[in-house]
N, CA, C and O of each residue as an XYZ file, in Angstrom:
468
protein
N     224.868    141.696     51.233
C     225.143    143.046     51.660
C     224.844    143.994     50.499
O     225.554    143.644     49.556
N     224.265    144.805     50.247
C     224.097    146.111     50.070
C     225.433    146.987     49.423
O     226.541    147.174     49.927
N     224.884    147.442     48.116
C     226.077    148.168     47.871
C     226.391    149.313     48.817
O     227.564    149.539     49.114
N     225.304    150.115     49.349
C     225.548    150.880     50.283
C     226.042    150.835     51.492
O     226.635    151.746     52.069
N     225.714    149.371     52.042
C     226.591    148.887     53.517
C     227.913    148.473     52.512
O     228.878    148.274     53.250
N     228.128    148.359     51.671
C     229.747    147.922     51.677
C     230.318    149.177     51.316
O     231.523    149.110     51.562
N     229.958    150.501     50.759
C     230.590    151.423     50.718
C     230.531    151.954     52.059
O     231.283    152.922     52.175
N     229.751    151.592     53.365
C     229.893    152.672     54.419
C     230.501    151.507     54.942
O     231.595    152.006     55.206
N     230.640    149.899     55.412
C     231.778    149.277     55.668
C     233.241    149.632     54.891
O     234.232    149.578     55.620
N     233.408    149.910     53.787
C     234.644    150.242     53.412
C     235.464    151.370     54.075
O     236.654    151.436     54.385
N     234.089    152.523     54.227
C     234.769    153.492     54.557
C     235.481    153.400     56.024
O     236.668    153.674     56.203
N     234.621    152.992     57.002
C     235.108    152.737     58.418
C     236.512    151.746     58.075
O     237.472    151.897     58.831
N     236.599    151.013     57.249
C     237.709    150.276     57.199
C     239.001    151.000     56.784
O     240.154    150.890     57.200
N     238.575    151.598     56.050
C     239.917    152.939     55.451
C     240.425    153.751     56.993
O     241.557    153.798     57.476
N     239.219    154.302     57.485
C     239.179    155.204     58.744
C     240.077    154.374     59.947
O     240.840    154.945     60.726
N     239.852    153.106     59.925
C     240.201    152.257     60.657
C     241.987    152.133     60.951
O     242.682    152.225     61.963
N     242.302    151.845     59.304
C     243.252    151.914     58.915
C     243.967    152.998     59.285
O     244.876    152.964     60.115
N     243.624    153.892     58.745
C     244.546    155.654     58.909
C     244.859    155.390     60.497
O     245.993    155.342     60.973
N     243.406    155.199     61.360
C     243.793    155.429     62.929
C     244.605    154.552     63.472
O     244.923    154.871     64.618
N     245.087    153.521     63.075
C     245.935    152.143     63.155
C     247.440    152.696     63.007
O     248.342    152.632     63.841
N     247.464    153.292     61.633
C     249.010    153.577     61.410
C     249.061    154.794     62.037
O     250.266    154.981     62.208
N     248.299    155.983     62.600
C     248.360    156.923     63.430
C     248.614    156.890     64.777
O     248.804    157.819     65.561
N     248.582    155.093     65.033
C     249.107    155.073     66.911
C     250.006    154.054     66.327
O     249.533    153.026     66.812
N     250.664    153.815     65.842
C     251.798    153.213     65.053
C     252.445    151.972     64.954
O     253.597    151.558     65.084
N     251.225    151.460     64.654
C     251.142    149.719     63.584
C     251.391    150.031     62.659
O     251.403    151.212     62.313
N     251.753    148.787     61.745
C     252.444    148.573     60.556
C     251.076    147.256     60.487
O     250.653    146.416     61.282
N     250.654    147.775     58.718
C     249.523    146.887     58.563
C     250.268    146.104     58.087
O     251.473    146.348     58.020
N     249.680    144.854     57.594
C     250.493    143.494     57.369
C     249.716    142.891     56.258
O     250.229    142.085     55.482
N     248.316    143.328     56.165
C     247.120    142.977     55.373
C     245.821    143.568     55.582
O     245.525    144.072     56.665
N     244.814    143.522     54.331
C     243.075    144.153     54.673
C     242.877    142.874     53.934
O     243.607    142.194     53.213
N     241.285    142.745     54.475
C     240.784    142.003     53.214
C     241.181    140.306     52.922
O     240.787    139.561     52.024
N     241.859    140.122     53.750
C     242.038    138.650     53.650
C     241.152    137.600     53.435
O     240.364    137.291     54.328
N     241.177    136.834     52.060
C     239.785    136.092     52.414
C     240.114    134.344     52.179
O     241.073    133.840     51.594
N     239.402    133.928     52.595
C     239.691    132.261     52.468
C     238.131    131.933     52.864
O     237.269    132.676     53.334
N     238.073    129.998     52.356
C     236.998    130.145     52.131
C     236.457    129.678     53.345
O     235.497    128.924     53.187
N     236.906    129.982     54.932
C     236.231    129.943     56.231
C     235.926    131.372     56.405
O     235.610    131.452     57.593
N     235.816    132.961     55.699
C     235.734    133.636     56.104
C     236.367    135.177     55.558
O     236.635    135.253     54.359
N     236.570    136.232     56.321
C     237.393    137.107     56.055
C     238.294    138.110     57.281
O     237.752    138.225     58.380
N     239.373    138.664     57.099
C     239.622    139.394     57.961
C     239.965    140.500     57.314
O     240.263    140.665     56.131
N     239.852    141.683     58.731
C     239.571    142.617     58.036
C     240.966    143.688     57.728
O     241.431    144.475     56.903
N     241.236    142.995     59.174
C     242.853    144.184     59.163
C     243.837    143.030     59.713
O     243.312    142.108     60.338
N     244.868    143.025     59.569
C     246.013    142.196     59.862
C     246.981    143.466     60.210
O     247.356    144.223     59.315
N     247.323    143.628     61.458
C     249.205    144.878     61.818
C     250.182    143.986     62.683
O     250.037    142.863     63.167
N     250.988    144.681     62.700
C     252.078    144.527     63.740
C     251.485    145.531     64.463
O     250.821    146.425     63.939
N     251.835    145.358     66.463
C     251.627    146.412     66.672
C     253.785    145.561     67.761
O     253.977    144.666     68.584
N     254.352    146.145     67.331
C     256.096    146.043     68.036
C     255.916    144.384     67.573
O     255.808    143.986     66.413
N     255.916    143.598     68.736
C     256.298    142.222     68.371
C     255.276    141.164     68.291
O     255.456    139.951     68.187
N     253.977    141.942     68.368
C     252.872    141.532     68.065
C     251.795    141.889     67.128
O     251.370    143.024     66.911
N     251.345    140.619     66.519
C     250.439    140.289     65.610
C     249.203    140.643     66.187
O     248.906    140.295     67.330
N     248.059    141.683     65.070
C     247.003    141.532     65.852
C     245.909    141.626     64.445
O     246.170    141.917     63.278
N     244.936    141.347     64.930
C     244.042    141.103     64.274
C     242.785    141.944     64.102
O     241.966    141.861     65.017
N     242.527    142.670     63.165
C     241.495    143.745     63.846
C     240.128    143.774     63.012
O     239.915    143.953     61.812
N     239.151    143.490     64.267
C     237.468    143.270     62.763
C     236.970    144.577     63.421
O     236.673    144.884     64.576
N     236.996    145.233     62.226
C     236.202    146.498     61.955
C     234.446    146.642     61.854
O     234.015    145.686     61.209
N     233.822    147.165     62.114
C     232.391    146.944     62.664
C     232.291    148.532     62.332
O     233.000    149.354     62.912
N     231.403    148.854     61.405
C     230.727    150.378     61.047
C     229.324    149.957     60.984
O     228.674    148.981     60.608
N     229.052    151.614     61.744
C     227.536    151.415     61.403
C     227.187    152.735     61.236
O     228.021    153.602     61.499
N     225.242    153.257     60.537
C     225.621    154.729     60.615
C     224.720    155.067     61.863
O     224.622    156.229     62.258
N     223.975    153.876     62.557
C     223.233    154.557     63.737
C     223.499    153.589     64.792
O     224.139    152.563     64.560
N     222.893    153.960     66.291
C     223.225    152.991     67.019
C     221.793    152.250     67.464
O     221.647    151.717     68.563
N     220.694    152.309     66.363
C     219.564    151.845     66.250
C     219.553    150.089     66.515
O     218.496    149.637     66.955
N     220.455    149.316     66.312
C     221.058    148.288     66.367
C     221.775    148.004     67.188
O     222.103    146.817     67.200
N     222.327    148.857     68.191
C     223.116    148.622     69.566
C     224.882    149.175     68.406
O     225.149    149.249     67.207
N     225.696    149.448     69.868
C     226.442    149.807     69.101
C     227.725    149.337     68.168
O     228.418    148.674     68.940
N     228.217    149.358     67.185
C     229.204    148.074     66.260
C     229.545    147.322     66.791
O     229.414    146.242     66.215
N     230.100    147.271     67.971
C     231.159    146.234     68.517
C     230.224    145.152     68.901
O     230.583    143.975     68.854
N     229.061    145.498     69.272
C     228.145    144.370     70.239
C     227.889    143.678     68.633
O     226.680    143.494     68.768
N     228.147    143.240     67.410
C     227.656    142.802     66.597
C     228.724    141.420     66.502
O     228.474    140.394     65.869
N     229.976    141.691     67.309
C     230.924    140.054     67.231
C     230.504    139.228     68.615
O     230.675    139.328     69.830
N     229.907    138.434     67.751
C     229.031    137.564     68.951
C     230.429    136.232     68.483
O     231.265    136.051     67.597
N     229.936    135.569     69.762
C     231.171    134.547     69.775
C     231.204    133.573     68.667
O     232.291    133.063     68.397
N     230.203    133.264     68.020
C     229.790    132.843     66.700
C     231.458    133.328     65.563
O     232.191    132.627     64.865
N     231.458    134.735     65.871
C     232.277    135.487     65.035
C     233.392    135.333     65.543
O     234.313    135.083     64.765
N     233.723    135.440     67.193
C     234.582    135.324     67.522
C     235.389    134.133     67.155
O     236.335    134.357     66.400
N     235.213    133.016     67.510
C     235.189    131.713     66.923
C     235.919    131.686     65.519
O     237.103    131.353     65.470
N     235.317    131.985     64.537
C     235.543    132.130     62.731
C     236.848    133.013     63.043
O     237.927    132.637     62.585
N     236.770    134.092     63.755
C     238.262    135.153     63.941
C     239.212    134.548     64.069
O     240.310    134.789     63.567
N     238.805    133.354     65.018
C     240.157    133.085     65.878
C     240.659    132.082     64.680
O     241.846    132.175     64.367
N     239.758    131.033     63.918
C     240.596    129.943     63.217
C     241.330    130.785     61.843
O     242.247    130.264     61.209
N     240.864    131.928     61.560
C     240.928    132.715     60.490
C     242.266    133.098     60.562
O     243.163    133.003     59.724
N     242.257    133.669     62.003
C     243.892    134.228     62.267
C     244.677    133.112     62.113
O     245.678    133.380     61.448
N     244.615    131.886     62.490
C     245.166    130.781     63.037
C     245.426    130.302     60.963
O     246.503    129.784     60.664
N     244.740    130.467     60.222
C     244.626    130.631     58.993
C     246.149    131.053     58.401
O     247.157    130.586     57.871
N     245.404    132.568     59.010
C     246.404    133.525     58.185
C     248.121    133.655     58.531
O     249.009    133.944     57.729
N     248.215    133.428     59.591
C     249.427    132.754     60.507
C     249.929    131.938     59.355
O     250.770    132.423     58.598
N     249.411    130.591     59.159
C     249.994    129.686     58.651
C     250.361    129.841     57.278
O     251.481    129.586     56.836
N     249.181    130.359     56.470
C     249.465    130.959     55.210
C     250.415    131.932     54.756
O     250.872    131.759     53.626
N     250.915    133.218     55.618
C     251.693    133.737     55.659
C     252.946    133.494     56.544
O     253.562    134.502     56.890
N     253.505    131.996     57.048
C     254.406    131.932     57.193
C     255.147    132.919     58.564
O     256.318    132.930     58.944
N     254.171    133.549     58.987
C     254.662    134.670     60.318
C     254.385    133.531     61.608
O     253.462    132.740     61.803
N     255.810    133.889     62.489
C     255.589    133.517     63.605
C     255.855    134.904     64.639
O     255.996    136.024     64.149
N     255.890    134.712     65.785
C     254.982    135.745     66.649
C     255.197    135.147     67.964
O     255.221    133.917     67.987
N     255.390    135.898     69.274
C     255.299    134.995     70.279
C     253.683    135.418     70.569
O     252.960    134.492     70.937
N     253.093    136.716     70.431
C     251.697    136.737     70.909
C     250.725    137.429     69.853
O     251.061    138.439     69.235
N     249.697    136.904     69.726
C     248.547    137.632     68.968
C     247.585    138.248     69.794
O     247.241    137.701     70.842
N     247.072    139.425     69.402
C     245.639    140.316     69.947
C     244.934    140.436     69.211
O     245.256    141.059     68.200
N     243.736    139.948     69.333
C     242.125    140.600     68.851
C     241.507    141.886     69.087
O     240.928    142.191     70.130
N     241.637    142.537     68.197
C     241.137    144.108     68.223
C     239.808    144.305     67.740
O     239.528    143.608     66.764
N     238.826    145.143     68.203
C     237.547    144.908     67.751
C     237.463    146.978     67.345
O     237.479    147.852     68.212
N     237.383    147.206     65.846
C     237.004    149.123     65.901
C     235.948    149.151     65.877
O     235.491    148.159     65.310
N     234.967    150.068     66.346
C     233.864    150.256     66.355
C     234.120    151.724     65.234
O     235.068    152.508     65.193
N     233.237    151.687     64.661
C     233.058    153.335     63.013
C     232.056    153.215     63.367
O     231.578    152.085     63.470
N     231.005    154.877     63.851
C     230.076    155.030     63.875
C     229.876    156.035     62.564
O     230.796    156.822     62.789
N     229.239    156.515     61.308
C     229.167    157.650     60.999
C     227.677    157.833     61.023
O     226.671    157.133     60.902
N     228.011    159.167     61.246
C     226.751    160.197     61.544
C     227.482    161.806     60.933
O     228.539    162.178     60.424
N     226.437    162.283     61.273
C     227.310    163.975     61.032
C     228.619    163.861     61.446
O     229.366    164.142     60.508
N     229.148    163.603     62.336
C     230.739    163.621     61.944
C     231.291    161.495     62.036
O     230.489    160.596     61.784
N     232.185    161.355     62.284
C     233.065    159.905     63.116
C     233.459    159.653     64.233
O     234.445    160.218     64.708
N     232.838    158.850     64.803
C     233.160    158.308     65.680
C     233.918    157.015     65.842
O     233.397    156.155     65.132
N     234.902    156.585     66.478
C     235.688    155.389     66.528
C     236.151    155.355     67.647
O     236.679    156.229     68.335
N     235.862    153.917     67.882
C     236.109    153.407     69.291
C     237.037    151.821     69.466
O     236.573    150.702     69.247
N     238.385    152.141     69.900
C     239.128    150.986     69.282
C     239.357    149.983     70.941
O     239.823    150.356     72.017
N     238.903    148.892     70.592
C     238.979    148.016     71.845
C     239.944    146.592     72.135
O     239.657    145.397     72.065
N     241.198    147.302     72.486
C     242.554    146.717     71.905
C     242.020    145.186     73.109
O     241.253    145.200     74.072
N     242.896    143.925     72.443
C     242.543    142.618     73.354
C     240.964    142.256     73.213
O     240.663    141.354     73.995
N     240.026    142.655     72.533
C     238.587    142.741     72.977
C     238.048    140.944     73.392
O     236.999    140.729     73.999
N     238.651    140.225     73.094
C     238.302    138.619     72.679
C     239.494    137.514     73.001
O     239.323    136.325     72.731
């Protein structure tokens, strides 16, 4: 990756964040890494754990962020969570897969697709 895709991935991830604790999750973790992978956001959202892969892009020349978690990814998400669960000792009666879409262009766009997987 590109220093420039990881500063415009970072940023959607910050953006991500703010809009997360603005409908009112409690993050739990960013950035999690082990060596099957990474995740990107870890919240509570009430009594559930969710999991959220952030996807920025700055055009939709490529189709748009979200279409980029192919089940390939999905897959790596799910043992990742199943990971991070264990590593952190949290139990939970239910987990959700959240997929944000960060578009930037002249302004932001974000498109959050709660359950996506």
């Amino acid at each position: 990756m590109t220093n420039r895709n990881q500063l415009v991935g970072g940023f959607g991830e910050r953006v991500a964040c703010r809009y997360l604790v603005s409908q009112g999750l409690v993050l739990l973790d960013r950035n999690w890494r082990s060596r099957a992978g990474e995740l990107d956001v870890v919240a509570r959202d009430g009594p559930d754990v969710v999991f959220v892969e952030v996807k920025t892009r700055r055009s939709t020349r490529f189709g748009m962020p979200a279409e980029s978690v192919v089940p390939a990814k999905v897959r790596r998400l799910r043992t990742l969570a199943r990971m991070w669960l264990a590593a952190n000792d949290v139990r939970c009666e239910h987990v959700r897969f959240d997929v944000i879409s960060v578009l930037v262009g002249r302004s932001v766009a974000l498109q959050h697709l709660r359950g996506a997987f």
